[in-house]
N, C-alpha and C positions, 0 to 999 in steps of 0.2 A: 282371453282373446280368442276368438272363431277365427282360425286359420282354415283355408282350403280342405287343407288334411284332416284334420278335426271333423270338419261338416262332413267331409267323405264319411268317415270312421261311422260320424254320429248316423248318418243315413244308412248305413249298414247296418248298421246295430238294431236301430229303430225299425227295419224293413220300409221305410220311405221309398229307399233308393229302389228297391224290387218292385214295390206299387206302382212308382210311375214307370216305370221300364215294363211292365205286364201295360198299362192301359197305352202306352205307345206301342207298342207290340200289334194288340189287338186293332187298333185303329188304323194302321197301317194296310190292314188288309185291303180293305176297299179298293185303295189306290195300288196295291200290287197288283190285282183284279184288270183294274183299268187299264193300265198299264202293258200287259199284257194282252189284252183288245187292242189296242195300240198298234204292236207291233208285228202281229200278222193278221190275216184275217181265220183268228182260231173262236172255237164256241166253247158256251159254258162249259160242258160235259169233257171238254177235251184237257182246260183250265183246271178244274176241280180232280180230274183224273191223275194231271202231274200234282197239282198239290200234293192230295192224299197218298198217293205213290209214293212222292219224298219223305213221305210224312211217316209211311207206316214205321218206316225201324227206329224211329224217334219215338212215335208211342210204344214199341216195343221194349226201348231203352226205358222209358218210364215205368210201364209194369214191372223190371229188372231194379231198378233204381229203388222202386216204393216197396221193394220186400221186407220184411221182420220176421223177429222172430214166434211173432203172437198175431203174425196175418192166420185169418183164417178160410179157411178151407173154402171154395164155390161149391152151392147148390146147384143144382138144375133147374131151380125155379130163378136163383141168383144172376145161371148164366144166361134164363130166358129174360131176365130184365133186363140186363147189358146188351144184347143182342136189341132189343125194343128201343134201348137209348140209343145206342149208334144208329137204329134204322129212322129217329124223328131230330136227332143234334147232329150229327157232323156230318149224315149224309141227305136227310129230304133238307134240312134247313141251310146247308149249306149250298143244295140244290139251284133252293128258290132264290136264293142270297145271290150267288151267282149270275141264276136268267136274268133278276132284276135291274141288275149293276151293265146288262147289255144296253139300257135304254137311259139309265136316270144318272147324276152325278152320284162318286161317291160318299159326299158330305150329305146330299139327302138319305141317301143311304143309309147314312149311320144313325141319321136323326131319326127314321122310322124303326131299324132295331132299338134305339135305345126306349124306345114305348114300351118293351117288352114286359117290365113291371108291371103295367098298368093289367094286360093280359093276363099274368100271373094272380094278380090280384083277382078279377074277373072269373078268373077258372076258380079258383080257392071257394067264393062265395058263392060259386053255381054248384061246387061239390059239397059245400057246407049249408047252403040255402039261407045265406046270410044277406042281409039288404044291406049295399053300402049306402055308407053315413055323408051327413052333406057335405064335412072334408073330402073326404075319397072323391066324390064328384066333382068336387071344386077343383081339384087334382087334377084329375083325369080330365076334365074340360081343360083345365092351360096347358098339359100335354098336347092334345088334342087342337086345339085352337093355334099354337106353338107350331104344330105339324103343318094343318091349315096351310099357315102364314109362307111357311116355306115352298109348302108344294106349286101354291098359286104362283110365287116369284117363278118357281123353274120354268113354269107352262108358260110366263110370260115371255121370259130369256128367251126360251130353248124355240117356241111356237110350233110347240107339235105336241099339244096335248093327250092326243092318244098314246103313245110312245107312254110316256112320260108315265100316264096313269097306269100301263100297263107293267111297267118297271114297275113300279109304287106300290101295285098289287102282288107281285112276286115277291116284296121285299118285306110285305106285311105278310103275306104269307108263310116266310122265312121264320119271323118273329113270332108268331103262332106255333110251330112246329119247336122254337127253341124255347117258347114258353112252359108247353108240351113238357120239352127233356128237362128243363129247368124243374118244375112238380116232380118229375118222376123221380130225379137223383135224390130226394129226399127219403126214400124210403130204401136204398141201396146204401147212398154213400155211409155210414154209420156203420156198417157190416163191412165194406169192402175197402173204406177208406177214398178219398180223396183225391189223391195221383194215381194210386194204381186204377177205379173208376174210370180217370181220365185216360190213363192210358187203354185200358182195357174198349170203352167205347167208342175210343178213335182209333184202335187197332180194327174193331169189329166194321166202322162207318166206312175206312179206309179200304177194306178186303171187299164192301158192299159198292162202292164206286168201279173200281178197279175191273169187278164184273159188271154193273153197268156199261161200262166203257166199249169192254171186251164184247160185248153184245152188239152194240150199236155203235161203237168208234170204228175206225181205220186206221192200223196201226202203223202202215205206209204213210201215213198223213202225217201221226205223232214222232215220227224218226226222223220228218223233213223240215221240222220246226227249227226256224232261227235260234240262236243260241239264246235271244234275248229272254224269249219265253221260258225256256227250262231253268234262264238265270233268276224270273221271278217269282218263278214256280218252287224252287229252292226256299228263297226269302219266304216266301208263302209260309212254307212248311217249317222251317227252323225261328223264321221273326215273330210269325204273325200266328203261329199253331200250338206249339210243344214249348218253345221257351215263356212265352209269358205265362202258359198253366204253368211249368216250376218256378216260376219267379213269385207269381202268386201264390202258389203253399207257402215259397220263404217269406213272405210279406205277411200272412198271415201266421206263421210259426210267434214272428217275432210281436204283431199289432193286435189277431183278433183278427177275426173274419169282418166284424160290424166298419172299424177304421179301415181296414184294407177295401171292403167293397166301394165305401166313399171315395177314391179313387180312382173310382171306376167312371167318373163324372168326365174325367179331361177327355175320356175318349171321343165324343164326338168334337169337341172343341179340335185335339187334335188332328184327326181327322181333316174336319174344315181347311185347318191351316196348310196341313201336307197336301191335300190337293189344290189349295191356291198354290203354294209352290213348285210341285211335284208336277201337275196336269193345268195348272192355265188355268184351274177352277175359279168363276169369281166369285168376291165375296161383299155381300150387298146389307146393307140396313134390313132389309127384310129377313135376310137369312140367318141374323145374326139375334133379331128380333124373337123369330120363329126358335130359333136355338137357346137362347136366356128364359123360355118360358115353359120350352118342355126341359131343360135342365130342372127350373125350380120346382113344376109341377112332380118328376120323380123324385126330386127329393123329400117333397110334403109329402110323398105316397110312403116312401121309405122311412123316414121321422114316425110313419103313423103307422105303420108295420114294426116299429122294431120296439111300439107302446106296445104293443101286443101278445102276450105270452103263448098266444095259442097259433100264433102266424106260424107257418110251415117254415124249415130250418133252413139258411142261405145254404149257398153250393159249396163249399169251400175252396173248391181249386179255381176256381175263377171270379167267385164273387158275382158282384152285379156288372157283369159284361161281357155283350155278347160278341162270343169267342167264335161263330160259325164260318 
């Protein structure tokens, strides 16, 4: 008999329990984002500043955490890759991610990061000079068509198409840039490992905002913030940043990188759902439409990637989700 205890037990065991705890994690962000907008009148740069500020002694914790006894040494060429990832993942993507989420919901949001595959895919065979095959297309059109479907409902909600587009383009920009870090960690993580990576590029992205900030913020401004902001700016950084990447290596310690990225599928669903709750967001036949089709479209891109022996190796500490 499945007692409560039991299924606990068993979802621990199995890392279940850590996969969907990392893709609510990561989903959540958006709407802490918003949230945040909300409650005073603060801009991206100031938002992403407190994030990665909270954030940094948490990826410092991880670099501490992910030590061994058979870690090995940084190169200079090592530390100029880690430097390169944090300047295109946690700080230009998380950038765009941010300006974008000033204008658009953010359940759209997450439906255009989640296209990120398709990009990855795209980059692979521009570097390989590979023609995709008419699955791949076929893929990448119900993505695509998926995406469509959504953006047109918001312009019709919202009626301020520019706005809207303007978000849209920041957030596929976002996606580009995390596409970017997504390639690159292929060629690091194997040497450097997985969490400490993680931690290492968000310690670096985190140090590269913080002077951003320092540049062009006002730190009279950032000391007069309601309490509400620094309370999501928190969440940010421990729910939505640092804890789902270690929940994620336990997920995968225990399932395989390939079952734990699968997982990674709830996020926009959840997503959707935390902002109908969380922000008022509605949720319409369309969006839900637009949402069931770039869902299935990445997974026929993913099913036809993981045929492939030569596909470039997932990320481990996060899987297929983007974590910007």
């Amino acid at each position: 008999m499945n007692t409560p205890t039991s299924l606990y037990q068993r979802s621990l065991s199995n890392g279940v329990l850590f996969a969907v705890l990392s893709a609510t994690g990561f989903s959540l962000k958006a709407v802490f984002v918003k949230l945040s907008y909300a409650a005073a009148p603060v801009d991206a740069v100031t938002v992403l500043a407190i994030r990665m500020g909270l954030a940094l002694p948490l990826f410092l914790w991880l670099i501490w955490f992910s030590k061994g006894p058979q870690q090995s040494r940084l190169s200079l060429a090592d530390g100029a890759r880690i430097l390169l990832l944090g300047l295109v993942g946690y700080y230009l993507s998380s950038l765009f991610d941010f300006y974008g989420l000033q204008y658009i919901s953010a359940g759209l949001e997450r439906l255009i990061l989640f296209t990120y595959p398709t990009l990855v895919l795209l980059l692979q065979m521009a570097v390989t000079r590979e023609r995709p095959g008419s699955r791949t297309l076929a893929a990448m059109g119900l993505c695509y068509f998926g995406l469509g479907i959504a953006l047109v409902h918001d312009i019709r909600v919202e009626g301020s198409n520019g706005q809207i587009m303007l978000g849209a383009a920041w957030v596929f920009a976002s996606a580009v840039t995390y596409a970017l870090y997504y390639m690159g960690t292929a060629a690091v993580v194997r040497r450097v490992g997985s969490m400490r990576l993680a931690g290492l590029a968000g310690g670096a992205s985190s140090v590269m905002v913080l002077i951003h900030y320092a540049v062009t913020g006002d730190l009279q401004h950032l000391a007069a913030l309601p309490n509400a902001v620094w309370i999501y700016g928190a969440l940010m950084a421990l729910v939505s940043t640092v804890l789902p990447i270690y929940w994620m290596a336990l997920a995968i310690q225990r399932m395989g990188a390939t079952h734990a990225a699968a997982f990674g599928n709830l996020g926009p669903v959840l997503t959707v759902f935390a902002s109908w709750a969380l922000l008022n967001e509605a949720i319409s036949v369309y969006q839900m439409a637009g949402l069931a089709l770039v869902l299935f479209g990445v997974s026929r891109l993913s099913a036809g990637k993981a045929a492939q022996p030569q596909a470039a190796p997932e990320q481990p500490s996060q899987g297929r989700q983007a974590a910007n």
